[in-house]
NUTOR-590651 format. One record per residue (C-alpha): y, x, z. Coordinates in steps of 0.02 Angstrom, whole numbers, padded with zeros to 5 digits, always signed. Last residue first. Layout:
N
YXZ ...
//
This chain:
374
+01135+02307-03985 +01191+02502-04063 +01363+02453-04065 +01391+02353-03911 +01381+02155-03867 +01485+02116-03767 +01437+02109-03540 +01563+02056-03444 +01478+01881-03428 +01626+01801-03547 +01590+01943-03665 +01419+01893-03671 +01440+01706-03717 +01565+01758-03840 +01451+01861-03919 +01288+01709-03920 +01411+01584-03994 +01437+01693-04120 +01293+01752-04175 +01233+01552-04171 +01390+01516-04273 +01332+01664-04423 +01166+01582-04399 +01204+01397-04417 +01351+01478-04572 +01208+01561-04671 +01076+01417-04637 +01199+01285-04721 +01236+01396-04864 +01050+01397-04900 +01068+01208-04902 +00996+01120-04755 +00833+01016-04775 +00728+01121-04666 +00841+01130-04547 +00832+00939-04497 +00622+00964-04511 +00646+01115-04388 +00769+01019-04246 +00656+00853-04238 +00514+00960-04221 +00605+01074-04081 +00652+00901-03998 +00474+00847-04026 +00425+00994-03926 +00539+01014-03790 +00481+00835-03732 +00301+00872-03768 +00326+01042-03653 +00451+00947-03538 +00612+01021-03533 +00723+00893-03573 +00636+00793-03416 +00718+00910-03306 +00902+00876-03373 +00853+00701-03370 +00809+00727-03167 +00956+00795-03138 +01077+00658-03219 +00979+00516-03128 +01011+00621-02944 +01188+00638-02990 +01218+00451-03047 +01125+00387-02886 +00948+00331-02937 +00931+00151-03014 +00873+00169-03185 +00778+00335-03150 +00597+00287-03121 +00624+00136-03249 +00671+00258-03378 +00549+00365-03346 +00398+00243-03380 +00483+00179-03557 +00486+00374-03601 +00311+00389-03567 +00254+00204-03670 +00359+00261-03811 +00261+00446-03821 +00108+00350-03784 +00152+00237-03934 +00227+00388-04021 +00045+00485-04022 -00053+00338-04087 +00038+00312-04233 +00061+00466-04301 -00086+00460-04394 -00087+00294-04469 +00110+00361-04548 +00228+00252-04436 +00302+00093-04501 +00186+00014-04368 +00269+00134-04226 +00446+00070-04292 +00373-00104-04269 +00318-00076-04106 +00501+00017-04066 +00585-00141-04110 +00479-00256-04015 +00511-00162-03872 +00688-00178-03884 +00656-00376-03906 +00570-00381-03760 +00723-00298-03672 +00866-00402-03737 +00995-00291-03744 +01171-00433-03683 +01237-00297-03562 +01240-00130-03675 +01347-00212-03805 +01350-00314-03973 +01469-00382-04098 +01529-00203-04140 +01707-00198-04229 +01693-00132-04427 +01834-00074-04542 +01873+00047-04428 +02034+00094-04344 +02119+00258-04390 +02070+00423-04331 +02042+00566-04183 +01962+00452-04076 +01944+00270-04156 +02117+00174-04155 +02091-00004-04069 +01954-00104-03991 +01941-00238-04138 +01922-00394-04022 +01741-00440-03949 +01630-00540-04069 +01599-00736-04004 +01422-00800-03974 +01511-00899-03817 +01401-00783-03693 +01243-00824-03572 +01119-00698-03661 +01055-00828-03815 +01262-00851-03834 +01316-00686-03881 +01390-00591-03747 +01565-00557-03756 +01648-00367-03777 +01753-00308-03645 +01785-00133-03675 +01658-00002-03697 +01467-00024-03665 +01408-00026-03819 +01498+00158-03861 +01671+00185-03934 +01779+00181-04099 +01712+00003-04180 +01557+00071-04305 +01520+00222-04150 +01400+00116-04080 +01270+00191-04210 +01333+00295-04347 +01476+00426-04385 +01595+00327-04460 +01761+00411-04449 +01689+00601-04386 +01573+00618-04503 +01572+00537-04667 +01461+00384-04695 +01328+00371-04833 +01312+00178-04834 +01155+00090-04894 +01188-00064-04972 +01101-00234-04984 +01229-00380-05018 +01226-00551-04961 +01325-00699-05017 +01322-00861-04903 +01271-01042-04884 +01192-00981-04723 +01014-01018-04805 +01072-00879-04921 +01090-00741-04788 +00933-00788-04689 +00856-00757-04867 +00939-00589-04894 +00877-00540-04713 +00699-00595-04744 +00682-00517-04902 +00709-00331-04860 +00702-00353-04688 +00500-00362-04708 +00450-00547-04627 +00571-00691-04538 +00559-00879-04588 +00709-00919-04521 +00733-01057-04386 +00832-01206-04476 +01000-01282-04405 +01072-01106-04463 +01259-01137-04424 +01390-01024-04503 +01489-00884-04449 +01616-00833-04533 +01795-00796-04451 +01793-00599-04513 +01630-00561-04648 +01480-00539-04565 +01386-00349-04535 +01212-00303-04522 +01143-00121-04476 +00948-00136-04501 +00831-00012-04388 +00740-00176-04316 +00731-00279-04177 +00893-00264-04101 +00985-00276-04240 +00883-00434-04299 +00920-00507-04134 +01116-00508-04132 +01127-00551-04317 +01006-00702-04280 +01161-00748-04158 +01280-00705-04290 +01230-00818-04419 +01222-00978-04301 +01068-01053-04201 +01128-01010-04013 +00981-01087-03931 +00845-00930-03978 +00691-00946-04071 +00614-00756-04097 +00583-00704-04276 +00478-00573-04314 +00566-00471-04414 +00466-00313-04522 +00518-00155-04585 +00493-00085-04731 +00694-00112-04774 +00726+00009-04644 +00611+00160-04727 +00575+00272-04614 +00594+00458-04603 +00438+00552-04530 +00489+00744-04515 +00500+00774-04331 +00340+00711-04280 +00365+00526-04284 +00485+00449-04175 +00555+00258-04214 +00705+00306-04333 +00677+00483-04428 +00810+00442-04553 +00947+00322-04533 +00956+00120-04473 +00970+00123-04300 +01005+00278-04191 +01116+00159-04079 +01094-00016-04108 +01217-00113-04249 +01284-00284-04269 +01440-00276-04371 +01593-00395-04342 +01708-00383-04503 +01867-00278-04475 +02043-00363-04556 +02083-00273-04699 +02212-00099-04669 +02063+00030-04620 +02063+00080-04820 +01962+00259-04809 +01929+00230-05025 +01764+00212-05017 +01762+00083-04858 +01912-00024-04935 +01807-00043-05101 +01641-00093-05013 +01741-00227-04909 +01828-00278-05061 +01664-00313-05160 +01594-00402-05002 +01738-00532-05026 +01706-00542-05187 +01523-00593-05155 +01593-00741-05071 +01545-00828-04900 +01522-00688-04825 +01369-00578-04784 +01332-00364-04783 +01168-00286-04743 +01151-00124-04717 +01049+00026-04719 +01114+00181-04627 +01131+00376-04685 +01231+00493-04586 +01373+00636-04634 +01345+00821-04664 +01325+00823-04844 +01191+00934-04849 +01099+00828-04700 +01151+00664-04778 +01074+00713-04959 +00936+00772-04877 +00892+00604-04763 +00932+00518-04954 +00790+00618-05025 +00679+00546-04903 +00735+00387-04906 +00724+00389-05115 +00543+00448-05106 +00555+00605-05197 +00468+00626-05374 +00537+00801-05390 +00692+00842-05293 +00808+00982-05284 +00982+00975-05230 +01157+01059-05235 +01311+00964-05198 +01490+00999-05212 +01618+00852-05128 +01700+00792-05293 +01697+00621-05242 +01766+00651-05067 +01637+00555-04938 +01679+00379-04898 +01508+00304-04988 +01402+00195-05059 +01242+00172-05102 +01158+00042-05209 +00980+00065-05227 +00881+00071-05385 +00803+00239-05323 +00836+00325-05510 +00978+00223-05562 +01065+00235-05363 +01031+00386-05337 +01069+00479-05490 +01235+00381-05467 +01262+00465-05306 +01230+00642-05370 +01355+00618-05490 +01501+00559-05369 +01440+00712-05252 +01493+00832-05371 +01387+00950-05464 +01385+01116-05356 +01193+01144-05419 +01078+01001-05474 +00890+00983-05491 +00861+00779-05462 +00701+00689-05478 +00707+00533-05346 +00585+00413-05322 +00547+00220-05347 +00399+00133-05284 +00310+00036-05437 +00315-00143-05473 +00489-00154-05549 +00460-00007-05670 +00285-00033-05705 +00318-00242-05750 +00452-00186-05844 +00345-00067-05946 +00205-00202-05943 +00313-00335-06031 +00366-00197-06148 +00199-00189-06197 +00146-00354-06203 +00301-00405-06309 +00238-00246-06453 +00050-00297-06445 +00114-00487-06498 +00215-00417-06616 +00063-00317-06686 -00030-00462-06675 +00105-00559-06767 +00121-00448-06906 -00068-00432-06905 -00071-00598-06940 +00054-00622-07079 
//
């Protein structure tokens, strides 16, 4: 009878320690697949990266990948690239989880009939290679920290407002929600601090990462059909606005309305909270790299200012120039190579076969094609 139990015993410690392993340890990505549809490949992600991801891509789009062990933002930056379409982490609140459920459903299936919900979303926010690097680096959004700034306007949307700005999260509420947080947050890694903003709303949250077809949501501004600065969105109220979300701006170019609007625009950046958001992209930062993109930040905080308030000729010239700065040219070329470098090898066939011919038709429209023997 007592070894039976010690053995039992053994038996419930080790399976304690297999869970324990599972949920304590990063998760990765081993995938070797070729022309299996997409709708595979996603499910792969999401039991092997524990993530849920979600997305308005066609189903039975053909994808071929190799991974062994890959950290699951890193192998989602190659799934994006292959797929052509963009990455983005984000958060998702309304009063009922159901309500989320729909959102998700309407976004997979290209449904732009359901009222929008009001994102909150910065340009270049919330896919791979956010916050510099050299090239290659892709963050992890949920890695990164929020420290919470007090602000007047204590309602859902107002810590919306910052938190976008802060950090490389992409946050969206639910249409005529937006409750009262009487209490400042606790902030910390978005991961947790988000969720629990969430609940102390009275609210359901829901962490997804959205793998977003290219030209109907193709990332940043772009959520509502045009750029921050389009239309005549209201300022929240911690920049002198009513808090409100501007009105669904219409049909996107080329498509239907989205199920997002953008909550925020160009006039209501807070510019301390900008640079906290790059500091904690830095931080996220390999200890190597570190150095180099906080005097890459401080640089391209320096040229801004020279240029703010030159005439809009003068402004365009001189960011022509500064595109062809050696470290300028360089981390472009970086950025360029580690994109390539996850292409499929049907990828690089048709980015040469477009580079030939771009580079004919340039010629013949100098007079001078390309001949036989070029």
């Amino acid at each position: 009878m007592t070894r039976t139990r010690i053995l039992l015993a053994a038996f419930v410690l080790l399976i304690a320690y297999g869970v324990w392993s599972w949920f304590g340890s990063e998760p990765t990505i081993t995938l070797n697949v070729k022309d299996v549809p997409l709708s595979k490949v996603i499910k792969e992600f999401q039991k092997q990266g524990r993530i849920q991801l979600v997305t308005n891509l066609d189903p039975a789009t053909p994808v071929t990948l190799y991974f062994q062990k890959t950290p699951v933002i890193d192998a989602l930056e190659t799934l994006s690239v292959q797929t052509d379409s963009g990455w983005r982490l984000t958060y998702l609140a309304a009063p009922k989880s159901n309500q989320i459920d729909a959102l998700l459903a309407a976004f997979t299936n290209k449904d732009t009939s359901p009222p929008p919900w009001n994102s909150f979303q910065m340009r270049g926010g919330g896919g791979g290679g956010w916050g510099g690097g050299n090239g290659d680096t892709v963050t992890d959004p949920r890695k990164v920290a929020w420290e919470v700034t007090a602000i007047d306007a204590k309602d859902l949307s107002s810590y919306f407002a910052q938190i976008a700005q802060k950090t490389p999260a992409s946050l969206a509420l639910a249409p005529d929600w937006n409750p009262a947080i009487p209490k400042t947050p606790a902030g910390g890694l978005v991961k947790k601090s988000v969720p629990n903003l969430i609940s102390q709303a009275g609210g359901a949250s829901r962490e997804v990462f959205l793998l977003e077809g290219r030209p109907d949501f193709r990332g940043g501004d772009d959520f509502e059909g045009g750029g921050p600065d389009r239309g005549n969105a209201a300022a929240p109220a911690q920049a002198g606005g009513n808090g409100t979300a501007p009105a669904n701006r219409g049909p996107r170019p080329g498509g239907a309305p989205s199920l997002f609007r953008n909550a925020l625009n160009r006039e209501q950046m807070n510019p301390e909270w900008m640079a906290a958001r790059a500091e904690a992209a830095i931080k996220a930062l390999p200890a190597e790299e570190q150095e180099q993109a906080r005097k890459d930040m401080a640089e391209m905080r320096t040229f801004m200012e020279e240029v703010r308030n030159l005439p809009a000729e003068e402004r365009r010239a001189r960011v022509e120039a500064a595109m062809n700065y050696p470290r300028v040219a360089e981390r472009m070329d970086q950025r360029t190579a580690a994109r390539e470098s996850r292409q499929s090898p049907t990828q690089r066939v048709q980015r040469s076969k477009r580079y030939v011919d771009r580079k004919i038709e340039a010629r013949e429209k100098a007079g001078n094609p390309l001949k036989a023997n070029d």
